[in-house]
C-alpha positions, 0 to 999 in steps of 0.5 A, a space after each residue: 048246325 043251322 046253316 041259316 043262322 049263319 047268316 042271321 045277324 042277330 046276336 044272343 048275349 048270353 051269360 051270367 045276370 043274378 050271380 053277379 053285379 049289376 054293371 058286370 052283368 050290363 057294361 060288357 053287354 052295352 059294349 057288344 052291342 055297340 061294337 056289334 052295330 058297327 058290323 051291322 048286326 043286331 043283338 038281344 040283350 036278356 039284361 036290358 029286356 028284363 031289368 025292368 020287368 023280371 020281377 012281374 015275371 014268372 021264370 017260366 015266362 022268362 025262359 020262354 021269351 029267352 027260348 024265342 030269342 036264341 031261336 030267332 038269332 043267328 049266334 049266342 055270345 057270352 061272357 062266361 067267367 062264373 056259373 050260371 044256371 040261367 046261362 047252362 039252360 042258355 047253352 041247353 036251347 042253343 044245342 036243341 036249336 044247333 046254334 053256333 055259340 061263342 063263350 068268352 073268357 078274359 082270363 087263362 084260369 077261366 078258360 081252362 075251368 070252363 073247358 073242363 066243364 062244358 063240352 067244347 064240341 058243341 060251342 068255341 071258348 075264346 080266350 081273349 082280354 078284350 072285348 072287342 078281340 073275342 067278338 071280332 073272333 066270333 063273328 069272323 068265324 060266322 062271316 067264313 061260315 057264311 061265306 062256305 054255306 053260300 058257296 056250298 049252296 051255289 055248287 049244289 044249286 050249279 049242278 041241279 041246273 047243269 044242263 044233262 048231256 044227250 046221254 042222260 036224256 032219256 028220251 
């Protein structure tokens, strides 16, 4: 796991785009990062960023510039209530990079079919009706991750400079 994405306040979101509608793929993606803001984290939305522009790109360019995204974020959210390959080589990056990754599903069928299919060693599935439920769960998880990583930091960093008795001086 990359500990310095703990403490990076840039969220991912993930999941589905082509496969769905465009207010699903965009109204939740909108909303997260409303409420992310309020926590003062920030996001990259791969929705917004290519509405525009994904037609001028090849899915190479795509895939690069998403790449560059989930190594520079601190976290990967998504909702995740249908397949998506765009979404499966999300989850791939994540992996190779050791990011934390939250999946989100609103509904218990959902859930239990996603857990079958994706290895729940490697990422959280939340199984929550609210949006604003699911990333208050992920991004807590982050925050007590944080908190461990910097605590960990400071004992190791307490005992490099603990000072040796006369015994351990070899002089």
């Amino acid at each position: 796991m990359d500990i310095e994405g703990f403490n990076n306040r840039m969220v991912y979101l993930g999941g589905p785009i082509d496969l769905v509608g465009f207010d699903e793929a965009g109204d939740w993606r909108q909303g997260a990062a409303e409420i992310l803001a309020r926590r003062a984290y920030a996001t990259f939305d791969p929705f917004a960023a290519f509405s525009n522009v994904a037609r001028d790109l090849h899915g190479h360019q795509v895939m690069a510039i998403n790449r560059t995204a989930i190594q520079v974020c601190g976290m990967f959210f998504a909702r995740f209530e249908s397949e998506s390959i765009g979404t499966s080589r999300e989850l791939e990056i994540c992996r190779q990079f050791g990011k934390p990754v939250f999946l989100w599903c609103r509904q218990q069928k959902e859930y239990a079919r996603l857990e079958k299919a994706i290895s729940t060693s490697d990422c959280m599935l939340i199984l929550e009706p609210y949006l604003g439920d699911a990333l208050r769960v992920a991004v807590n998880h982050m925050e007590a991750h944080a908190r461990k990583a910097e605590e960990e930091l400071g004992q190791l960093m307490f005992e490099i400079n603990e000072p040796q008795s006369e015994e351990d001086d070899p002089a």
